[in-house]
MISE-44226 format. One record per residue (C-alpha): residue in three letters; x, y, z. Coordinates in steps of 0.2 Angstrom, whole numbers, plus 5000, padded with zeros to 4 digits. Layout:
MISE-44226
alaXYZ ...
This chain:
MISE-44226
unk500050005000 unk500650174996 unk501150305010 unk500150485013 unk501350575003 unk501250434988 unk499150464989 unk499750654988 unk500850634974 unk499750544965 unk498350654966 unk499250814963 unk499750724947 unk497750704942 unk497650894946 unk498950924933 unk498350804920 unk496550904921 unk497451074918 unk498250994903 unk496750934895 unk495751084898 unk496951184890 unk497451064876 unk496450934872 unk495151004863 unk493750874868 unk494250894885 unk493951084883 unk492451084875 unk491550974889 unk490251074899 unk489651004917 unk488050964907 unk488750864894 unk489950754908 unk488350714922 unk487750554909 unk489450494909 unk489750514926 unk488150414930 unk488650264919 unk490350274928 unk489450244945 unk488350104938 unk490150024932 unk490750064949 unk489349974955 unk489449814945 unk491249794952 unk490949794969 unk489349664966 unk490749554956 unk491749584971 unk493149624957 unk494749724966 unk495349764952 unk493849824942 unk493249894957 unk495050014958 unk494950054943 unk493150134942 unk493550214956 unk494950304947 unk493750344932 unk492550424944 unk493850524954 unk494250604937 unk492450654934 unk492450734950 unk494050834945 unk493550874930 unk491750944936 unk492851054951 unk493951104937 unk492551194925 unk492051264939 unk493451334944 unk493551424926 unk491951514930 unk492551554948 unk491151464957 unk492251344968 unk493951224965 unk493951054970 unk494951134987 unk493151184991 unk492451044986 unk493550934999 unk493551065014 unk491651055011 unk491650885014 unk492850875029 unk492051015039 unk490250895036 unk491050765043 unk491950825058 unk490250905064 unk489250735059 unk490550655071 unk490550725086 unk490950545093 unk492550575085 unk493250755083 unk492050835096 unk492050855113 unk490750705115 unk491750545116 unk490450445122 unk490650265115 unk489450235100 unk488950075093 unk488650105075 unk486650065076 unk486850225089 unk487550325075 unk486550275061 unk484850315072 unk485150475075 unk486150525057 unk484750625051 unk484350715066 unk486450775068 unk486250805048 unk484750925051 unk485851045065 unk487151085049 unk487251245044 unk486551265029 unk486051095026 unk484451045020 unk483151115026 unk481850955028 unk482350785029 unk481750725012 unk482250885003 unk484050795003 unk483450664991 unk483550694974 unk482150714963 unk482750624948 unk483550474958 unk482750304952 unk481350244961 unk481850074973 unk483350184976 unk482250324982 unk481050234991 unk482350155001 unk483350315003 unk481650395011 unk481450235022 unk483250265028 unk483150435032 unk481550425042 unk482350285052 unk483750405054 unk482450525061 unk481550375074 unk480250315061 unk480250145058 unk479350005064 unk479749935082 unk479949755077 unk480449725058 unk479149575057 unk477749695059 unk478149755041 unk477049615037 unk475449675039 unk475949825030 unk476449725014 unk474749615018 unk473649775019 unk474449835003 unk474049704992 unk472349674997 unk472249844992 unk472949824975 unk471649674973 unk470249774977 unk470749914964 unk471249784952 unk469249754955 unk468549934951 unk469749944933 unk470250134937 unk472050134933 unk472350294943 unk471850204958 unk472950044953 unk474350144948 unk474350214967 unk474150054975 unk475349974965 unk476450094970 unk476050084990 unk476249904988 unk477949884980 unk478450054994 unk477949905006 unk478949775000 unk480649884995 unk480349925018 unk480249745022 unk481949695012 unk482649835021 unk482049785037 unk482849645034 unk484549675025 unk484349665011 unk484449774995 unk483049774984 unk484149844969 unk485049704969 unk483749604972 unk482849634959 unk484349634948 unk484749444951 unk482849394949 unk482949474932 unk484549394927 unk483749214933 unk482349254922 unk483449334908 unk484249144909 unk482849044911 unk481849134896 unk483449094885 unk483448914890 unk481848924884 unk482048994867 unk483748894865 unk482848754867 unk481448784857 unk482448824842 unk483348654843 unk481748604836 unk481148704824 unk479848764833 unk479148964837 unk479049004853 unk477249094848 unk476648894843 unk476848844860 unk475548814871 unk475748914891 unk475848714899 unk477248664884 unk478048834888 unk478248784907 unk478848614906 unk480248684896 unk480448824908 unk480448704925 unk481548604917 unk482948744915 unk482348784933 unk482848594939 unk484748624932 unk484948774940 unk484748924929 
């Protein structure tokens, strides 16, 4: 592993790179912080996908790439005189001295990290100028299970979460009769909105119980996204369209896929 002033080194080596690119690289220098943001959100996918793969060395390396976004956002900036990525680093220290008290503060109490994460929100809501309600903090465009969970998160922070995870339950119960019963009365607004509580429901019980519905979801799409293959593949073998199939001849191909493990 490399020493401080290695870390130092290398990214003051990144900060000259940028400069160079602005000023040289004509792609690099035509880039606006509009024209990066999708970029940057494939980059954190990418991230993402080398964590879940539990890939150091993929996972090293996106962390790179996405360091160099962040540089190369401070840097534009820092063209127009809003900020420089100085600021963007001071910013982020003086948050987290004041989120840890525990730590840097006068308070030296001894936290379990369940303590810390109850009461995240409310030390987040005494920052000056933070966000001024809880739920402001979350974005607006962020996907939805992502939201949903953030939100969920964040009012647990705050004390508001169920007392015993099982009694989620009756929640996700409660929500799907209600979804029946407008399935009942055809009014897609009204389905649309219970659909909606419903799969709210479900994202708070898989966090109540550890586990990530993005992923979750994710691996039950790639088991179907292997089971529906096998299907096809097998299908083809024999000449046959998969739309000349009956449902029951559809699923005894699919269960047997599902026996081997797809």
């Amino acid at each position: 592993m490399h020493t401080k002033d290695e870390k130092l080194e290398q990214f003051a080596r990144l900060l000259d790179i940028m400069d160079r690119l602005r000023e040289e690289c004509p792609w690099n220098a035509a880039q606006t912080m509009e024209s990066i943001r999708p970029l940057t959100e494939e980059e954190v996918y990418e991230l993402s996908d080398a964590i879940l793969r539990g890939d150091a060395k993929a996972t090293s390396k996106e962390i790179g790439d996405l360091l160099y976004h962040m540089v190369f956002y401070a840097r534009i900036a820092q063209e127009k005189g809003d900020f420089d990525i100085a600021d963007s680093i001071n910013s982020v220290c003086e948050k987290m001295v004041f989120r840890h008290p525990h730590v840097f503060g006068d308070d030296r109490r001894k936290l379990s990290a369940k303590d810390i994460a109850d009461t995240w929100e409310l030390v987040k809501a005494k920052e000056k100028n933070g966000n001024k309600t809880i739920m402001s903090g979350i974005p607006v465009a962020m996907p939805a299970i992502l939201k949903a969970h953030s939100m969920q998160e964040k009012a647990r922070g705050c004390g508001f979460d169920w007392e015993q995870k099982e009694d989620v339950w009756d929640k996700v119960h409660e929500e799907l009769g209600e979804v029946e019963e407008a399935a009942g009365e055809g009014d897609p607004a009204h389905m649309e909105e219970e659909f909606g509580d419903l799969m709210f429901a479900v994202i708070n019980a898989s966090r109540l119980y550890g586990i990530d519905p993005e992923v979750a979801l994710n691996r039950a799409c790639e088991k179907f996204r292997r089971r529906f293959t096998y299907l096809e593949e097998n299908t083809l073998k024999k000449g046959i369209k998969l739309t000349d199939l009956t449902l029951a001849e559809m699923d005894a191909i699919w269960d047997e896929g599902k026996s081997k493990g797809l």
